[in-house]
Backbone of each chain as ProteinMPNN parsed JSONL, in Angstrom:
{"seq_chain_A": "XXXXXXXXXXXXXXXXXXXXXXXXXXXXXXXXXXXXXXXXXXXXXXXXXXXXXXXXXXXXXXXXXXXXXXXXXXXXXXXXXXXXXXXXXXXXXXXXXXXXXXXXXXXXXXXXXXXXXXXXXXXXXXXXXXXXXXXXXXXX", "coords_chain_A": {"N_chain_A": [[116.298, 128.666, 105.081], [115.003, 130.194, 102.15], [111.118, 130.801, 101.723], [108.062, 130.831, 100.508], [105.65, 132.273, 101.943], [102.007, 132.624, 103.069], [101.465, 134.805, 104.542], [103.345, 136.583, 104.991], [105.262, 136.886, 102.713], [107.721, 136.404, 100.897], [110.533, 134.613, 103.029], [112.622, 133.898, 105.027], [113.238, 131.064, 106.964], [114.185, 129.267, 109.423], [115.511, 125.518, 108.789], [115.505, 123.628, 110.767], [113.747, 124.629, 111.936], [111.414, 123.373, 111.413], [108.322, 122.125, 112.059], [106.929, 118.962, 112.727], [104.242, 117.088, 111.603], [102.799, 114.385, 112.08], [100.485, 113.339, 111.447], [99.473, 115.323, 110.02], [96.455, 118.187, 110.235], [93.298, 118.013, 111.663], [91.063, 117.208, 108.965], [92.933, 118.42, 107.079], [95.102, 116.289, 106.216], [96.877, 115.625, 105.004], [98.967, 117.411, 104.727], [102.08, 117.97, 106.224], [104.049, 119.622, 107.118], [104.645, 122.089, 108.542], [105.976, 125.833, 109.772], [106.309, 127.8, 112.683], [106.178, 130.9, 112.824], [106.265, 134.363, 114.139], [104.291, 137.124, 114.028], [105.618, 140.331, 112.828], [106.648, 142.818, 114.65], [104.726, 141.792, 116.921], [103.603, 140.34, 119.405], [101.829, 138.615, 120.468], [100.184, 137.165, 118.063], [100.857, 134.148, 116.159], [102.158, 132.625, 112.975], [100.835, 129.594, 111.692], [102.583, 128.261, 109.43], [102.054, 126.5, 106.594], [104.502, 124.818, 105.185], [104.54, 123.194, 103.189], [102.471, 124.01, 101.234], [102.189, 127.131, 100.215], [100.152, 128.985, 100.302], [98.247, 128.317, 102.618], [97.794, 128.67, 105.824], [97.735, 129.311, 109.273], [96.383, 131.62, 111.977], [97.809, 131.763, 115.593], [97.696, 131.552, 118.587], [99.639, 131.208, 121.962], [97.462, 130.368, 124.338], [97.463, 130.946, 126.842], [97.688, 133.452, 127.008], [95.393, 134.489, 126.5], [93.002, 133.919, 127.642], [93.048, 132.93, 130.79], [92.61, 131.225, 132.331], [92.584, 128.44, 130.965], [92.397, 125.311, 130.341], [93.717, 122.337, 130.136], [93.833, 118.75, 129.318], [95.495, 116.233, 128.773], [95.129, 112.831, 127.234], [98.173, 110.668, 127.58], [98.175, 109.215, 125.863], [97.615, 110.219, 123.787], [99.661, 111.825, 123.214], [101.646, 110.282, 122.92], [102.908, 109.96, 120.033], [103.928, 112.435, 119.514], [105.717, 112.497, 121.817], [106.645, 113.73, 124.016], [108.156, 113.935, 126.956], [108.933, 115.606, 129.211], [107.105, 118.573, 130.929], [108.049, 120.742, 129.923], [109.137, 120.673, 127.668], [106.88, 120.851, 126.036], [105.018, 122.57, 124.2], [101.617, 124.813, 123.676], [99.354, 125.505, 121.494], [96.604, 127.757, 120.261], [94.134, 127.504, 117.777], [92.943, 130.67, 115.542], [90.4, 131.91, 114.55], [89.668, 133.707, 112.189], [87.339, 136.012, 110.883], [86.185, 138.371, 109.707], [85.585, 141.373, 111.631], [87.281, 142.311, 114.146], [86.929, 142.031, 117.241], [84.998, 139.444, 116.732], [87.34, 137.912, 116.143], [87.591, 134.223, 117.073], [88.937, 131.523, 118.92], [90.175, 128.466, 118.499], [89.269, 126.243, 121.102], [89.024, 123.885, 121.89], [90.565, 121.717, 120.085], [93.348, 122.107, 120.729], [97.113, 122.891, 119.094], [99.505, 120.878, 120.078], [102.904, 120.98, 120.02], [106.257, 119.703, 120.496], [108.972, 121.163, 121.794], [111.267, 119.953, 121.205], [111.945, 118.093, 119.927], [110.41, 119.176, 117.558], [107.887, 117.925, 116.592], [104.25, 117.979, 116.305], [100.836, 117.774, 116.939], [97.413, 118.272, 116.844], [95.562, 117.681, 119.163], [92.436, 116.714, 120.594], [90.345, 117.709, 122.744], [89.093, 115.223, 124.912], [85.801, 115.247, 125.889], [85.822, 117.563, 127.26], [85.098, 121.053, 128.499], [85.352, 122.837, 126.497], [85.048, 124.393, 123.411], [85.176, 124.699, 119.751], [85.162, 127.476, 119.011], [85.83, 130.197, 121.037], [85.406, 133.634, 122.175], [88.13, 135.744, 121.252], [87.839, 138.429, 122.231], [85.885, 139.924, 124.729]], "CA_chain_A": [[115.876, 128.584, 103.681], [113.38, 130.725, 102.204], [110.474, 130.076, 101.923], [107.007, 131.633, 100.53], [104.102, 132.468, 103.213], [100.691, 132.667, 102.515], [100.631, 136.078, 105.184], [104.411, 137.15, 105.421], [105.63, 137.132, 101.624], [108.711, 135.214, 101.074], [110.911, 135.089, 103.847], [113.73, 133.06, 105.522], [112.594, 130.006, 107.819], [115.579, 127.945, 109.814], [114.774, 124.393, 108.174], [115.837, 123.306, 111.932], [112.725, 124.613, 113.061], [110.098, 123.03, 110.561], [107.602, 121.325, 112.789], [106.622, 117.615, 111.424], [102.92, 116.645, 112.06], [102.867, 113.383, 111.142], [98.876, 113.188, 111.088], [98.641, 116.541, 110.098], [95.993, 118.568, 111.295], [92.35, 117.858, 111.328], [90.592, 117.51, 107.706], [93.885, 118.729, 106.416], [95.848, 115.252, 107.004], [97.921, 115.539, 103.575], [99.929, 118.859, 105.027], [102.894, 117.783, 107.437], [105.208, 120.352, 107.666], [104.521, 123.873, 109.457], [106.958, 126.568, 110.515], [105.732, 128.66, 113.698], [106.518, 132.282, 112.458], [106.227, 135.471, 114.811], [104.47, 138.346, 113.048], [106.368, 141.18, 112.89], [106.213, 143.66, 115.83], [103.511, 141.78, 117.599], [104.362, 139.398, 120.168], [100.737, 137.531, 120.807], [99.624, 136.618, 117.586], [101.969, 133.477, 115.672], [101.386, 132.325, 112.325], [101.444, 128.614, 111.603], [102.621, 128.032, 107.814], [102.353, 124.926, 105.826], [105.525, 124.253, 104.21], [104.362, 122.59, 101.838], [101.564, 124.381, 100.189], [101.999, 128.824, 100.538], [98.406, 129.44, 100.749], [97.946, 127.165, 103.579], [98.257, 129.095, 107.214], [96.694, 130.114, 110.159], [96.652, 132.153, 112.984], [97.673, 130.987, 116.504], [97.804, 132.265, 119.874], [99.191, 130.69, 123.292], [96.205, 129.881, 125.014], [97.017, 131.403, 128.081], [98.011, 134.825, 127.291], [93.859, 135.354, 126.311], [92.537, 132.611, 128.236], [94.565, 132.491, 131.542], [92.037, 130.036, 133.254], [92.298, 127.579, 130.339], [93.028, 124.061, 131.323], [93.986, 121.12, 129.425], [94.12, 117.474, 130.036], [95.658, 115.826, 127.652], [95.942, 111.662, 127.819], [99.428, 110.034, 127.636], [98.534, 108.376, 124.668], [97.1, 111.256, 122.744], [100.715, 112.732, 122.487], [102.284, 109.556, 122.446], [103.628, 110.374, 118.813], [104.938, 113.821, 119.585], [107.287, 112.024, 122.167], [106.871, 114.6, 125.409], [108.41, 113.472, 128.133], [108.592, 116.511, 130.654], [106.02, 119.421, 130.709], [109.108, 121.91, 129.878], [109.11, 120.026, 126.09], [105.603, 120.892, 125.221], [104.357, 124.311, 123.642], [100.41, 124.171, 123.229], [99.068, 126.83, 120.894], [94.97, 127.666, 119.466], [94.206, 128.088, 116.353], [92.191, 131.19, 115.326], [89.344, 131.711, 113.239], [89.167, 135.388, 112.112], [86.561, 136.071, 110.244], [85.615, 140.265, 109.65], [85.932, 142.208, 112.307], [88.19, 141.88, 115.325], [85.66, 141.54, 118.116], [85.132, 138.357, 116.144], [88.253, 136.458, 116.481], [87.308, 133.303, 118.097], [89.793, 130.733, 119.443], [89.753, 126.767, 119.032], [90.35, 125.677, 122.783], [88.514, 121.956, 121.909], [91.259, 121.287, 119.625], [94.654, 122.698, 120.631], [98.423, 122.386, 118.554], [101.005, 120.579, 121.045], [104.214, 120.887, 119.591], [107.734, 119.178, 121.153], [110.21, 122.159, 120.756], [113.077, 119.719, 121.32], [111.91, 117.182, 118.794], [110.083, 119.845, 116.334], [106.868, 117.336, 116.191], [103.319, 118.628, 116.59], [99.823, 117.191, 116.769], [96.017, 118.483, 116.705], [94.961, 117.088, 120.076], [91.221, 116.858, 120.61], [90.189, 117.452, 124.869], [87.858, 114.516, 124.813], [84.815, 115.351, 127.177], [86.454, 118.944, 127.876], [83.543, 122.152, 128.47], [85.489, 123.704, 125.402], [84.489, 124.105, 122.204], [85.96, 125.397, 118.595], [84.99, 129.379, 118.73], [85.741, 131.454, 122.164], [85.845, 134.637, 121.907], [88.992, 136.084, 121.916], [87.469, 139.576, 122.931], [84.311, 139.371, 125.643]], "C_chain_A": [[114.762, 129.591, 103.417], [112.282, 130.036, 101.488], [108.713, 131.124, 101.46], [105.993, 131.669, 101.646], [102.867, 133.124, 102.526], [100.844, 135.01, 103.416], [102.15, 137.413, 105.212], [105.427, 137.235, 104.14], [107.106, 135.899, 101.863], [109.698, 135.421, 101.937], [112.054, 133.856, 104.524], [113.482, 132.51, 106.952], [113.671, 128.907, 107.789], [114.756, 126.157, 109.386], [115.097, 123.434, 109.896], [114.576, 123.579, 112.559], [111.314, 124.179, 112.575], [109.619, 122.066, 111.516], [107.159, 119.811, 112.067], [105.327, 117.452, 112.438], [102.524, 115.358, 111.692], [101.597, 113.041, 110.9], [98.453, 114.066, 110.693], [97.464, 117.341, 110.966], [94.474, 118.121, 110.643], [91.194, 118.165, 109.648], [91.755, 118.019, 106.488], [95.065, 117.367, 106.507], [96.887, 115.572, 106.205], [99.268, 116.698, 103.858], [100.614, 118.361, 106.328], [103.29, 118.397, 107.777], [104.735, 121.9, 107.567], [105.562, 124.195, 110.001], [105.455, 127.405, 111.802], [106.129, 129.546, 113.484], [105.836, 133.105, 113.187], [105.753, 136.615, 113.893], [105.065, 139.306, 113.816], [105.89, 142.341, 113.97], [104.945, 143.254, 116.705], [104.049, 140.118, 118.575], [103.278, 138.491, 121.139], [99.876, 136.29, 119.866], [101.285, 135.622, 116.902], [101.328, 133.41, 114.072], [101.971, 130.987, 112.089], [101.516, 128.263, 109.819], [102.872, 126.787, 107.454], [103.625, 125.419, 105.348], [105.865, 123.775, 102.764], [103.275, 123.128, 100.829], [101.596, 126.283, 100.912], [101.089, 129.181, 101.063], [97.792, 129.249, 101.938], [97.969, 127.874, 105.044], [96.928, 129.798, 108.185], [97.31, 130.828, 111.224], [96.656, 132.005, 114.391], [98.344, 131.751, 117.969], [98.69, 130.957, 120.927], [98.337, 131.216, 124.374], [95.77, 131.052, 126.148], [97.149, 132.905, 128.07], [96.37, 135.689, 127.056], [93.194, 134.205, 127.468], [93.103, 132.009, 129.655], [93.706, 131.344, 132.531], [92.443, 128.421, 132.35], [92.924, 126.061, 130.776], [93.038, 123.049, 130.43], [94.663, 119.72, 129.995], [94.51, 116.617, 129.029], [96.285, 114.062, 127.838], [96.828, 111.286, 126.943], [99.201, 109.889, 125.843], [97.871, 109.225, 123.195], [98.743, 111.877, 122.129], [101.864, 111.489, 122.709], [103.699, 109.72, 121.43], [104.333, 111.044, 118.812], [106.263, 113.493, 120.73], [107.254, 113.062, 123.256], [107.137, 113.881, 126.572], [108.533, 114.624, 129.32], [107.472, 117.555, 129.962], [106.6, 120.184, 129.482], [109.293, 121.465, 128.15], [108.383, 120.703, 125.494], [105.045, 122.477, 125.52], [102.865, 124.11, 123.549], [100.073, 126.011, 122.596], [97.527, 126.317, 120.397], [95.129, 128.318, 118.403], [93.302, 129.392, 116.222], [91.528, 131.327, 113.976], [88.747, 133.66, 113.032], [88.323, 135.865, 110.466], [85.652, 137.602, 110.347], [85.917, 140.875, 111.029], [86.743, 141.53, 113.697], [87.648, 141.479, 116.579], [84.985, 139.645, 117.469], [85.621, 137.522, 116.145], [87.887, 135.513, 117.401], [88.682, 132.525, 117.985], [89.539, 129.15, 120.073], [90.577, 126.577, 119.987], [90.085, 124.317, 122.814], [90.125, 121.519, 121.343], [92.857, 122.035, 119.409], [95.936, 121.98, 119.811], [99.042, 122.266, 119.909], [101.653, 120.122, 120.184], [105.475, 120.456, 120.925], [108.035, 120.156, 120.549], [111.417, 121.243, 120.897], [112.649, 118.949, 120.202], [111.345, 117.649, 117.558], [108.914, 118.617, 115.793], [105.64, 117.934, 117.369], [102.174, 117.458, 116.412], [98.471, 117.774, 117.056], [95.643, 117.762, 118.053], [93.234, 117.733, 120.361], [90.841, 116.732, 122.256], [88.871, 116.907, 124.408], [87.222, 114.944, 126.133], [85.514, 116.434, 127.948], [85.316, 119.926, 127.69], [84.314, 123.032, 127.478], [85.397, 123.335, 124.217], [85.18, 125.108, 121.019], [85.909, 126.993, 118.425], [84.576, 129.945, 120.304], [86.097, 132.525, 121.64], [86.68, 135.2, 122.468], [88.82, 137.634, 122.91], [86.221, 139.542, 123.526], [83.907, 141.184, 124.739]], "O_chain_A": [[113.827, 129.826, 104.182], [112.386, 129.003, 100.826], [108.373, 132.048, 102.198], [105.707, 130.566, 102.112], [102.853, 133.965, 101.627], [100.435, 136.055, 102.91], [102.069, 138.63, 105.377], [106.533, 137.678, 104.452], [107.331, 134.987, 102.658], [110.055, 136.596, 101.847], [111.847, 132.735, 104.059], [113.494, 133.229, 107.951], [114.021, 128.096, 106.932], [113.62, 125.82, 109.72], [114.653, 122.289, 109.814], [114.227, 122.958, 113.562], [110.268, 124.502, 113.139], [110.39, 121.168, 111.853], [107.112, 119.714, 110.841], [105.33, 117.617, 113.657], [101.72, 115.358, 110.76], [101.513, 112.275, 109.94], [97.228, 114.188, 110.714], [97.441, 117.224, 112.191], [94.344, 117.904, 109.438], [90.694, 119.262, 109.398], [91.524, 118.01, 105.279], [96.103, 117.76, 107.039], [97.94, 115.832, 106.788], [100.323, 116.714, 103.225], [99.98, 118.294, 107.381], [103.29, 118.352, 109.007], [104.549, 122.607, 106.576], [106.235, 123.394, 110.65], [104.23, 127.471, 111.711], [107.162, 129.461, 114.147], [104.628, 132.872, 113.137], [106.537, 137.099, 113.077], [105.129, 139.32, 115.045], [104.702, 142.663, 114.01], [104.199, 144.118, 117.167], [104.722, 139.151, 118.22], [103.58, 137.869, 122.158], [99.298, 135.259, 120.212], [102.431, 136.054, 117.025], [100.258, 133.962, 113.816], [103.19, 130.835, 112.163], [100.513, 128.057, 109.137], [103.764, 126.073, 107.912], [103.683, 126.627, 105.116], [106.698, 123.841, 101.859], [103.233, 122.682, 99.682], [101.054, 126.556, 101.983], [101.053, 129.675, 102.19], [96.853, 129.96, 102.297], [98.519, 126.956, 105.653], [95.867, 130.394, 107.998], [98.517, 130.755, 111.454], [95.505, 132.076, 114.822], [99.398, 132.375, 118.094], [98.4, 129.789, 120.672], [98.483, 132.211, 125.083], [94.747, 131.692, 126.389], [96.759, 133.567, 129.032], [96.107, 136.872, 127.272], [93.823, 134.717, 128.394], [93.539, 130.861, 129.732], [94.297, 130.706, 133.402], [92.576, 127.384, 133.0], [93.89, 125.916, 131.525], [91.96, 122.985, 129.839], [95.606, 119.573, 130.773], [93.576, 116.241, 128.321], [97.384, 113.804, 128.328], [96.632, 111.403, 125.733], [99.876, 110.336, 124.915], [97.746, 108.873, 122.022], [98.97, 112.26, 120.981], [103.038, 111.856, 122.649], [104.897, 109.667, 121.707], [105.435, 110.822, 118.309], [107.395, 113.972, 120.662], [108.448, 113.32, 123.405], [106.25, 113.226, 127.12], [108.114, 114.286, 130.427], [107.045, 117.451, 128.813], [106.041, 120.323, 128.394], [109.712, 122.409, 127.48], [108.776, 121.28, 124.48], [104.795, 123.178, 126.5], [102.681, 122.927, 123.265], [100.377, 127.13, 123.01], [97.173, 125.157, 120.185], [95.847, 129.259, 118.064], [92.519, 129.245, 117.161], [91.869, 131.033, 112.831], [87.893, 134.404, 113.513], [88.771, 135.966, 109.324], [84.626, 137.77, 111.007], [87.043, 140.491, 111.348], [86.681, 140.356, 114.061], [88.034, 140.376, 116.965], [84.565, 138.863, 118.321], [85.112, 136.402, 116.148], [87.83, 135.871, 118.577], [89.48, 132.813, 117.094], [89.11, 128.695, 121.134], [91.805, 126.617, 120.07], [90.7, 123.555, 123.56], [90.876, 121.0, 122.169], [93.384, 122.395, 118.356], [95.974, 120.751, 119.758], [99.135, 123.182, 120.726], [101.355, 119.119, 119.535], [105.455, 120.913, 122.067], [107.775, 120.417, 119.374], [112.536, 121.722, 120.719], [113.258, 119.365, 119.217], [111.515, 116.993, 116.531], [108.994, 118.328, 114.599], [105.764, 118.22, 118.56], [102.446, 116.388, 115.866], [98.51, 117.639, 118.279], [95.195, 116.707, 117.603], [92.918, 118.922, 120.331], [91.068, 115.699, 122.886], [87.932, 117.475, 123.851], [87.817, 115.017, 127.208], [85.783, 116.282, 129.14], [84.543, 119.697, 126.76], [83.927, 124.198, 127.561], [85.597, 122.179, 123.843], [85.668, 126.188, 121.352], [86.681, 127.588, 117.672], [83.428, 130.102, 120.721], [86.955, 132.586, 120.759], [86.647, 135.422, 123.678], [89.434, 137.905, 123.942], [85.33, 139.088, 122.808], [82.795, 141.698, 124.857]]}, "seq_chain_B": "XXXXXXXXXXXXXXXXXXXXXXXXXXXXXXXXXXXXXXXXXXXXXXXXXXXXXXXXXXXXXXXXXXXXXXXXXXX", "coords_chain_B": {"N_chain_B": [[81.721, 98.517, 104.07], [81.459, 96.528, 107.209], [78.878, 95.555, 108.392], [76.992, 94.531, 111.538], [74.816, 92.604, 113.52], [74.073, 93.485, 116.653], [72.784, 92.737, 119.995], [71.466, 93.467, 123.086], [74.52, 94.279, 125.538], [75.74, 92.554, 124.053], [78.551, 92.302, 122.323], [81.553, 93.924, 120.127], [84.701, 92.738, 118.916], [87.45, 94.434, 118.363], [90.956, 93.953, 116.433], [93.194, 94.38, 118.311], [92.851, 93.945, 121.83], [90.539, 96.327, 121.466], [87.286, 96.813, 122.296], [83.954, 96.994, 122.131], [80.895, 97.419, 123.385], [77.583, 97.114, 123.311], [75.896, 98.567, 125.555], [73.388, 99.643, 126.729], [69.51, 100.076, 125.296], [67.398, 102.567, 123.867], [64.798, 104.172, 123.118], [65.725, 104.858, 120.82], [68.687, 105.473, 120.657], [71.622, 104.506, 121.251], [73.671, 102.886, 123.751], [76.961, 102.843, 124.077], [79.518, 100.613, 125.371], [83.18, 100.573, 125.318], [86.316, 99.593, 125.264], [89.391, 99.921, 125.459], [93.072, 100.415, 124.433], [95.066, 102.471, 126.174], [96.648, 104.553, 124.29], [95.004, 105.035, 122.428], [92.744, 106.704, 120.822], [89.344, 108.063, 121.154], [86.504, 109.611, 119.725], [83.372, 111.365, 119.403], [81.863, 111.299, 116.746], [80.963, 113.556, 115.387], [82.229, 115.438, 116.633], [84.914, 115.682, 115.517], [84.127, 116.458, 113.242], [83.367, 118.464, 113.081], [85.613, 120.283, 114.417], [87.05, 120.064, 112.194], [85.623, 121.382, 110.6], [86.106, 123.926, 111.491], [89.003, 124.25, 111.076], [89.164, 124.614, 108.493], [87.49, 126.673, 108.216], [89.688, 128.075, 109.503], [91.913, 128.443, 108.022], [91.204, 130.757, 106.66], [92.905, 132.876, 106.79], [94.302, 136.193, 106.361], [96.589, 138.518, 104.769], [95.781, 140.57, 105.033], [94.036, 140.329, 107.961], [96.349, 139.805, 109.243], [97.482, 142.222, 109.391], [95.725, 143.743, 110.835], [95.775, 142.201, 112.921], [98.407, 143.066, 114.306], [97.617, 145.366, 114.954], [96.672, 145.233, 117.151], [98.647, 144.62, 119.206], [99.542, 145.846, 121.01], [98.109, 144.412, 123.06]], "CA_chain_B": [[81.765, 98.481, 105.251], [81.125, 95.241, 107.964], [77.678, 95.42, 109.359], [76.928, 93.426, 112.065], [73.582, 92.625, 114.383], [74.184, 92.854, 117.907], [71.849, 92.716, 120.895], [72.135, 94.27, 124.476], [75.357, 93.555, 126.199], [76.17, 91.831, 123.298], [80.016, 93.131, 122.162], [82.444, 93.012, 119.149], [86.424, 92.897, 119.389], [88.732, 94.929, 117.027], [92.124, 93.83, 116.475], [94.167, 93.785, 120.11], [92.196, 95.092, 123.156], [89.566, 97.296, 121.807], [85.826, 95.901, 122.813], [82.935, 97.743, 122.058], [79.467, 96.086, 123.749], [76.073, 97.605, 123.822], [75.587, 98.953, 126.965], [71.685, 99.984, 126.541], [69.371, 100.378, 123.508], [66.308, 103.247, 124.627], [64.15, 105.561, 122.517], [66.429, 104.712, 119.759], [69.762, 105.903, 121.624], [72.23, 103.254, 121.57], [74.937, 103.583, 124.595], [77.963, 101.618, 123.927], [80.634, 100.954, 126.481], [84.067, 100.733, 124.801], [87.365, 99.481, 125.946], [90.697, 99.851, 124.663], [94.268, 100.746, 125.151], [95.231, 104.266, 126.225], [97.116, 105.045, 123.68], [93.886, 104.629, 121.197], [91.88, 107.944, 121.227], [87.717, 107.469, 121.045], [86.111, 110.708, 120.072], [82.268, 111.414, 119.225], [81.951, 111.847, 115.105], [80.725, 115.211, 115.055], [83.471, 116.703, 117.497], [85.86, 115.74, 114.581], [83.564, 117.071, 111.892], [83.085, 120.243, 113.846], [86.926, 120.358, 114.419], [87.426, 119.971, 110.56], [85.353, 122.656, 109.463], [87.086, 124.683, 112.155], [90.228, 124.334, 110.607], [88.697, 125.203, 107.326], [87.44, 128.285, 108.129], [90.471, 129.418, 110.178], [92.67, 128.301, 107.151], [91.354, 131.26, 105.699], [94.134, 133.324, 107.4], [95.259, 136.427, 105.576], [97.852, 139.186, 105.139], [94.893, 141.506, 106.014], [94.149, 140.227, 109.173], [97.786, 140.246, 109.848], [97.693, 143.583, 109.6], [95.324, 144.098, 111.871], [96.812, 141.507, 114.975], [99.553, 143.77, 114.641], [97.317, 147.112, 115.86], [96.001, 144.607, 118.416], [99.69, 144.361, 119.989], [99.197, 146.157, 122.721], [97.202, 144.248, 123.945]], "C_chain_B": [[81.149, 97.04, 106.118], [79.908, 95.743, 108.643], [77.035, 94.128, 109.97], [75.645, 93.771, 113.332], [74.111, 92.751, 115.954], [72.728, 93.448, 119.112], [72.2, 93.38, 122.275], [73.202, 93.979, 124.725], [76.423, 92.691, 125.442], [77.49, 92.928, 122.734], [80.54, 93.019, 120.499], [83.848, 93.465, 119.381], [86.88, 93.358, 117.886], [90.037, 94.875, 117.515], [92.316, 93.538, 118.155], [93.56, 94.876, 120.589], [91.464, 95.822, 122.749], [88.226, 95.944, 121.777], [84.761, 96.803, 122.876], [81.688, 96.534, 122.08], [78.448, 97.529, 123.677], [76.035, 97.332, 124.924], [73.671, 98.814, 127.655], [70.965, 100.666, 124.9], [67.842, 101.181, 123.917], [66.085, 104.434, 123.83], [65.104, 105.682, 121.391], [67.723, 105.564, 119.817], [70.353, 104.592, 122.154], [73.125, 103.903, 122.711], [76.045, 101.897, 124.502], [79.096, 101.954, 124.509], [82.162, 100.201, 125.507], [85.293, 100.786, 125.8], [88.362, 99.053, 125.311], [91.976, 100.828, 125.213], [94.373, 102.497, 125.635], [95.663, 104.995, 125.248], [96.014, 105.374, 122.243], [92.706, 105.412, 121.896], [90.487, 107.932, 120.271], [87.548, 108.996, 120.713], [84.499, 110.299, 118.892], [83.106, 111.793, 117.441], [82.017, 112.731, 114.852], [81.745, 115.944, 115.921], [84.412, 116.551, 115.892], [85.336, 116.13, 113.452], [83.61, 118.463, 112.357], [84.902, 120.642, 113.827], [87.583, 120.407, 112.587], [87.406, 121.503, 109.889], [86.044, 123.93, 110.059], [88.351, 125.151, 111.589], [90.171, 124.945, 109.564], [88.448, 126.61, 107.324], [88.9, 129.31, 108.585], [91.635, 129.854, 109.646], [92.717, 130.008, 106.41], [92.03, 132.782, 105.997], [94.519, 134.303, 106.136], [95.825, 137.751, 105.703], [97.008, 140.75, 105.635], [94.888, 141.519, 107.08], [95.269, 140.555, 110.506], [98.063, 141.496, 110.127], [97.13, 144.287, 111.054], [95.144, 143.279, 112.728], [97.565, 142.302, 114.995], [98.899, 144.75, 115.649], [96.978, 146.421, 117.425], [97.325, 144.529, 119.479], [100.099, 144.698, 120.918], [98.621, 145.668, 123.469], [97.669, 143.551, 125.301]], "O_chain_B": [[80.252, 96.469, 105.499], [80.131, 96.464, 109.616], [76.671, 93.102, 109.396], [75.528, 94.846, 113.92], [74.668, 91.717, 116.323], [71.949, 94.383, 118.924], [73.343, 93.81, 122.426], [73.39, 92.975, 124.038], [77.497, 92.253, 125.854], [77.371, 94.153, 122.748], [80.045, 92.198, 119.728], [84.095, 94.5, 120.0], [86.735, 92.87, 116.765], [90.428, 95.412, 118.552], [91.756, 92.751, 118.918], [93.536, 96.061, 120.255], [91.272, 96.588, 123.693], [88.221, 94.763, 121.428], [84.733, 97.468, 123.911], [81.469, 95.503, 121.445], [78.719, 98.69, 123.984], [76.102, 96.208, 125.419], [73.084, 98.208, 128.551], [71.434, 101.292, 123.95], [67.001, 100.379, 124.323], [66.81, 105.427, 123.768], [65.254, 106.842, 121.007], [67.811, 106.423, 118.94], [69.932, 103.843, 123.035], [73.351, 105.112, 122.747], [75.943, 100.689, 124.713], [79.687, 103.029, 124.415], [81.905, 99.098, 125.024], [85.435, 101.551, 126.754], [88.377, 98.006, 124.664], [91.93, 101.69, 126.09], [93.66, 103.439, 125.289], [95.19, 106.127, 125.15], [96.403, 105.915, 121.209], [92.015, 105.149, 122.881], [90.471, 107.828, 119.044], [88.321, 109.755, 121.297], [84.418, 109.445, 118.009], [84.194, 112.244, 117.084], [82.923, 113.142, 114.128], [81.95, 117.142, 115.725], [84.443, 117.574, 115.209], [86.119, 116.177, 112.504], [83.974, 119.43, 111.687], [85.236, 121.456, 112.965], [88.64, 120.898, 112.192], [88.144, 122.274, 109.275], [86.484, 124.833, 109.346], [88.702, 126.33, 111.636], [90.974, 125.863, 109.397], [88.992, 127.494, 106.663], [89.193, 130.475, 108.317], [92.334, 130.802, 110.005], [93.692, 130.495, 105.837], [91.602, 133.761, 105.386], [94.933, 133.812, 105.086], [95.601, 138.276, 106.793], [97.44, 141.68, 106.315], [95.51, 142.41, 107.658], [95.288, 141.026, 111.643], [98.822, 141.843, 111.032], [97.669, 144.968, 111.926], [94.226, 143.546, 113.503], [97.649, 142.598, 116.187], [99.32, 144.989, 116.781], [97.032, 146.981, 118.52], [97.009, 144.367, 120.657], [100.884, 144.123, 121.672], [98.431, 146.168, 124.578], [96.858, 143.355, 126.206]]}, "name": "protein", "num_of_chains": 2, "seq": "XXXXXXXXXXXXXXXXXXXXXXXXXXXXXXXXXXXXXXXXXXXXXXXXXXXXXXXXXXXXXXXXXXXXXXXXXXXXXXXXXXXXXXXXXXXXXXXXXXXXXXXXXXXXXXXXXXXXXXXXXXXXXXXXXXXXXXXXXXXXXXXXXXXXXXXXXXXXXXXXXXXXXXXXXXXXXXXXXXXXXXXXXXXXXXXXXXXXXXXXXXXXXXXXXXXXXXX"}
């Protein structure tokens, strides 16, 4: 279907792959449905688009391709909802926070997206009592 | 909201299985020990306020930036 994007103009998004959040994401609860969109010729950064409101998106990395120590512990009952039963299910992506110059981009590792790709449900998980915090820098 | 007195040690029960007691009460630093199911996730206030505004700012995502993750693609 297409579909407007806040970063990628209007554009054609398999309705097969709309993520459902059913808590949404932090401070944003009211916004369920995100696509995971690939920008164009770049194959580190993602973008995650509301669905439901254009304007709405951010920018999201996996973790490990900047971050290859990063470690996450995530309990049972935190992803409960999302329904993961093997590892091989679960995608985990950070959000970024880019704000002026590129040296800048930081990267929330406190509060990573785990998405089910078989079930297309996501959730905001918070690493309780984890040594990471909402802004690493993606460039030292 | 329910406000309620309690004393050291002293507890209160929500719904099924959670139990929150005063642990210790020192220099005006309560510590309260908390017990509940696994599936029922505890987090400090301010991590989830901090996590909020996080989101807020990183909302503000745009076709600029995009532009430039792309040059970054070498990386």
């Amino acid at each position: 279907m297409k579909t407007d994007t806040k970063i990628l103009g209007n554009i054609e998004v398999d309705k097969d792959s709309v993520i459902n959040f059913a808590g949404g994401l932090l401070g944003l609860e009211d916004y369920k449905k995100y696509a995971l969109i690939a920008l164009p010729d770049n194959d580190k950064f993602l973008c995650l688009q509301s669905m439901e409101d254009a304007g709405l998106a951010f920018f999201v990395i996996n973790p490990w391709d900047f971050f290859p120590d990063y470690e996450i512990d995530i309990p049972d009952g935190e992803i409960a909802d999302v329904g993961i039963g093997q590892p091989e299910q679960a995608r985990v992506y950070c959000i970024l926070t880019v704000s002026g110059e590129i040296k800048d981009i930081t990267a929330n590792l406190l509060a990573p997206i785990v998405i089910n790709c078989d079930k297309n449900r996501g959730k905001q998980v918070v690493l309780a009592e984890s040594k990471y915090n909402t802004k690493h820098r993606l460039f030292q | 909201m329910l406000i309620l007195s309690r004393k050291e040690n002293e507890g209160i029960v929500i719904g099924d299985g959670i139990t929150v007691r005063v642990m210790g009460i020192e220099d005006g630093r309560v510590r309260l020990g908390i017990e509940a199911p696994r599936e029922v996730s505890i987090h400090r206030e301010e991590i989830f306020a901090e996590i909020k505004k996080e989101n807020m700012q990183a909302a503000k995502a745009n076709s600029e930036m995009a532009d430039a993750l792309a040059l970054l693609k070498k990386l």
